[in-house]
N, C-alpha and C positions, 0 to 999 in steps of 0.2 A: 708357156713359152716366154721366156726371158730375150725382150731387147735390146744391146747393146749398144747407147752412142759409138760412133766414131769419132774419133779423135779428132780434134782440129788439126788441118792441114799448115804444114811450118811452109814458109816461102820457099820457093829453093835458092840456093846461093848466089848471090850475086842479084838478086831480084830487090828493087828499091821498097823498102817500106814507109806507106803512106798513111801519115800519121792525121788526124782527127785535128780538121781547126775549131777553136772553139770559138762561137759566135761571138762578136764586138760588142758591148752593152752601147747603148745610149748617151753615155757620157758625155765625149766629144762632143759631138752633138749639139748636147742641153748646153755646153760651155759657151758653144759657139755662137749661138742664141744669146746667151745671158751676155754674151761679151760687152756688147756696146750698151748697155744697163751699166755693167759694171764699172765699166770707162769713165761714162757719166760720173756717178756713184762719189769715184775716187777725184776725179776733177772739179768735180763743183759742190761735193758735200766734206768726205775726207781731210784734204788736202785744207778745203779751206777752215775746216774747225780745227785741225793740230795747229793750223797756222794761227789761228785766235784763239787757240790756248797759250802758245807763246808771246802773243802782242798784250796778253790781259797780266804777264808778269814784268813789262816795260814801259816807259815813259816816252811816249811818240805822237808828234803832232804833224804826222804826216809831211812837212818838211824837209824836215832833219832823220837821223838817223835815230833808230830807238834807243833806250838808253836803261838796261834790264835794273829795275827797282825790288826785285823779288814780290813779297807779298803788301809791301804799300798800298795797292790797288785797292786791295780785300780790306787791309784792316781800315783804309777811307770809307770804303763799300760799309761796311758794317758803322760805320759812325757817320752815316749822310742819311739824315731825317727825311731827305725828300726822294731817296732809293727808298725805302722803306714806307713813306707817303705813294710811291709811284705802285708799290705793289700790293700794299691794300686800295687802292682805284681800280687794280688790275681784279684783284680777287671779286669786289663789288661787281664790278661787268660783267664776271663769268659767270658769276651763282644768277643774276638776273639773266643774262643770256642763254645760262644751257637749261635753269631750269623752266622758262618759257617756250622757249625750242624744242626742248624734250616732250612738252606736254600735249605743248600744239600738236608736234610732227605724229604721237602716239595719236591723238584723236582724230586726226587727216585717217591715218594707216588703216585706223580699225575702222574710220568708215567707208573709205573703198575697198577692204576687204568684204563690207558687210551686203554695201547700197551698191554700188558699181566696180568692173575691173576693165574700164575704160581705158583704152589706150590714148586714147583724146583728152581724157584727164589727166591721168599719170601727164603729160605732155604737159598740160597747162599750168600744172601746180613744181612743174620743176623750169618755166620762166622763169620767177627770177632770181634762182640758183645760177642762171647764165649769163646774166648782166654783173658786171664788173661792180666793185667796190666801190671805185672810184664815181663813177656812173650813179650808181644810187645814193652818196652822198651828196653829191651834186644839186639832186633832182628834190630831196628831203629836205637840204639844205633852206629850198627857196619853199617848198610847200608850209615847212614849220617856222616860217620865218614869222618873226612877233609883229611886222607891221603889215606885210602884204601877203602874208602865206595864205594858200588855202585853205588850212585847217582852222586857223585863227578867225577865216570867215564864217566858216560855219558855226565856230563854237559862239561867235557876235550872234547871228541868227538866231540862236537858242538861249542867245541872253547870258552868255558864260563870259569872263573878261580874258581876253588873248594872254597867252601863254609863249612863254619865253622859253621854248623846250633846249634850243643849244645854248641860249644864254646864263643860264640859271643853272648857278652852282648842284644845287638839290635838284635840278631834272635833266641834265645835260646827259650824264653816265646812263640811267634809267633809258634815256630817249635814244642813244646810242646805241644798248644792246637790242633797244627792240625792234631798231631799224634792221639790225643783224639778223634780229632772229625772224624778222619778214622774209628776207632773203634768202634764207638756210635754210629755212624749216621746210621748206617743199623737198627736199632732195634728202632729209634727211628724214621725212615721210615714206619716200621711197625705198630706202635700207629699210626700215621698220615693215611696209608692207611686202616685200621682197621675205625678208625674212618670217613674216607669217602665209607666206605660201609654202613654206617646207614644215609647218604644223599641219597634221594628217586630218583631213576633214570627221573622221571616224569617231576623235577626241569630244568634237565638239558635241556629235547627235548622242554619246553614251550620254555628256554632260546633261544635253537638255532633256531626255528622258528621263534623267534622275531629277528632273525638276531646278537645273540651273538657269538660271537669268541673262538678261547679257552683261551688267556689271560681273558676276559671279562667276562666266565662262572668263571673261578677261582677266579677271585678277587670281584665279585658282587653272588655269588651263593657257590664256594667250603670254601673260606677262611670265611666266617660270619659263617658259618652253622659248622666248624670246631672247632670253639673258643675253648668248653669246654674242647675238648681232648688235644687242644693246651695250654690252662691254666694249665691241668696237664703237659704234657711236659713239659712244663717251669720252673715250679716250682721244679718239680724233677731235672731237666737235670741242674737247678743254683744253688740248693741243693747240688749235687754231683760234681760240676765245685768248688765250694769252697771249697769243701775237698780232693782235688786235694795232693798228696802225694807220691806216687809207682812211676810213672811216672819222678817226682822229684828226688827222693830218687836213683833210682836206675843211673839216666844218668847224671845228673849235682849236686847232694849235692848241690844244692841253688847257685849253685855259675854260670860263672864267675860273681868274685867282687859282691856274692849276688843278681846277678841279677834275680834268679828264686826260692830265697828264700819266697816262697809263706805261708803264716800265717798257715797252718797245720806244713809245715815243723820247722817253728819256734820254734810252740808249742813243738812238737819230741823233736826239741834241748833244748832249754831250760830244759825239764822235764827228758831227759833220758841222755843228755851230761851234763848237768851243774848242774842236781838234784834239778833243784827250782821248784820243784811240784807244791809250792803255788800261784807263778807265770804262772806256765803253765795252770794251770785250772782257773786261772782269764782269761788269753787271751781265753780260750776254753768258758767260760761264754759268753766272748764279743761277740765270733762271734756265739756262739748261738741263742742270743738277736739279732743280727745281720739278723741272719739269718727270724727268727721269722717277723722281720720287712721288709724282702724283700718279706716273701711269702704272708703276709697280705694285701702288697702295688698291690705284683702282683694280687693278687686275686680279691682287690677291683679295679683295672683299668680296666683290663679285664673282668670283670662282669662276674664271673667266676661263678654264683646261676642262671644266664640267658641264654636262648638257644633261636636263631634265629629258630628254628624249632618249627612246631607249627600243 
C-alpha cells in the first residue's frame, strides 16, 4: 500500500503571509561595547600620531606657527651623532634588561610551577610590578648612592670600595636595566607561569618515564610548548625597554657625560628644552618604524601564528 503526501496547503486569498525573521547576529552589539575603546583609541592614539607625523615634516617651536621644511628633519636625523649615540644606549638597555628579565621571570615561573602554586605568592612576587616607576627610582636612587647608600654600606662591611652605580658612565645603564628588571620580572613571571598551566600535565609524566630530567623536561617539553606566550612577552617587554624614560629622568638626566641619555629622553629634550618639536617628532617617527620592524622581525622568527601544541 502506497502513501501519498498531501499537498501543502496554499493560504486562501486575501490571507496575510507571514514571513520568517531571521535572527539579529551579535553585531551591534559587540560595536557597542567596543565603542568607547574605540573613541579612546582614535582620540588619544590615532589622532595624535597623524598629527606627529605631520609636525615631524615642519619647523615649530611651539610659539609660532609651524613652518612645513619637508624632509630636513630626517636628513638632520640621519646626520646627528648623538640620535644615533641615543639609540645605541637605548639598544644597550634592552639586550641587558629583557635578557635578565627574561631569564629571572622563566626561573620564578618554573619554580612555582614546580614547588608551589600559591596564591600568596603569585601576589607577592607581582609587588613591585605595582609601584610606580617614578617611586622605585626614587627609593634606588638614595639606596645606591656612592656616599650614604645602603648598598654601598654593606659592600664596606665586606671590605669592597663603594660603587658609584648611577654616577659611573660604565654602570649607570647596567644599574638601570636592573633596577627595571627587579620590577618587571615579577609580572612577567606570571604570563610565563600562566602560560605553562595550558601545557597538559600528561606531557610531562610520558617525559619522565622516558627517563627526562628537569633541565631536559624544560627545554624539550616546557620551553617549545611556551613559544607563543613568550612571543607576547617579548614583544611587549622590547616595546616598553625602548621607551624607557621615568627611570632616566628622574636618577641621571641622561648624564654622566650622556651616558644614559636613551632616545625617549632625547626626544623630551630636544621638544620640551630646546622647542624643536619638528625635530623631536621626526626622531619619535624613527623609532616608531623602528619599533614596528622589531616586532615583525620578532614575530616572524619566532613563528609566533604556530604552537607546538597539538
Amino acid at each position: 500500500m502506497t502513501v501519498t503526501a498531501a499537498p501543502p496547503r496554499r493560504p486562501a486569498a486575501g490571507t496575510p503571509v507571514r514571513r520568517e525573521r531571521k535572527p539579529r547576529g551579535d553585531g551591534p552589539v559587540a560595536w557597542l561595547f567596543l565603542l568607547p575603546a574605540l573613541v579612546g583609541f582614535v582620540v588619544f592614539y590615532l589622532v595624535p600620531t597623524v598629527r606627529g607625523f605631520w609636525i615631524s615634516f615642519t619647523d615649530w617651536n611651539l610659539l609660532s606657527d609651524p613652518k612645513f621644511v619637508g624632509l630636513d628633519n630626517y636628513r638632520d636625523m640621519v646626520q646627528d651623532a648623538k640620535f644615533w649615540n641615543a639609540l645605541r644606549i637605548t639598544a644597550e638597555y634592552v639586550v641587558i634588561n629583557i635578557g635578565s628579565q627574561t631569564v629571572l621571570a622563566l626561573a620564578i615561573a618554573v619554580l612555582m610551577d614546580r614547588l608551589t602554586r600559591s596564591v600568596l605568592v603569585r601576589a607577592a612576587i607581582v609587588v613591585p610590578w605595582l609601584v610606580p616607576n617614578v617611586t622605585v627610582a626614587i627609593v634606588t636612587l638614595f639606596m645606591l648612592d656612592h656616599n650614604v647608600g645602603f648598598v654601598n654600606h654593606v659592600l664596606d662591611v665586606f671590605g669592597s670600595e663603594p660603587q658609584a652605580f648611577y654616577g659611573d658612565s660604565d654602570q649607570a645603564i647596567p644599574t638601570i636595566a636592573l633596577v627595571n628588571t627587579w620590577r618587571n620580572m615579577g609580572y612577567t613571571a606570571l604570563l610565563f607561569f600562566a602560560g605553562m598551566q595550558m601545557i597538559p600535565r600528561n606531557l610531562y609524566e610520558a617525559a619522565a618515564i622516558d627517563g627526562a630530567g628537569e633541565w631536559t623536561l624544560f627545554r624539550r617539553v616546557t620551553l617549545p610548548l611556551l613559544r607563543p606566550v613568550m612571543v607576547l612577552v617579548l614583544v611587549v617587554s622590547i616595546i616598553g625597554s625602548f621607551q624607557i624614560f621615568d627611570t632616566v629622568a628622574v636618577t641621571t638626566k641622561g648624564g654622566p657625560a650622556d651616558a644614559t641619555r636613551v632616545i625617549y629622553y632625547y626626544i623630551y629634550q630636544k621638544a620640551f628644552n630646546e622647542f624643536h618639536m619638528g625635530y623631536a617628532a621626526a626622531m619619535a617617527v624613527a623609532l616608531f618604524l623602528i619599533l614596528i620592524l622589531l616586532t615583525a622581525s620578532q614575530m616572524r622568527m619566532l613563528r609566533a601564528a604556530d604552537s607546538d601544541l597539538r
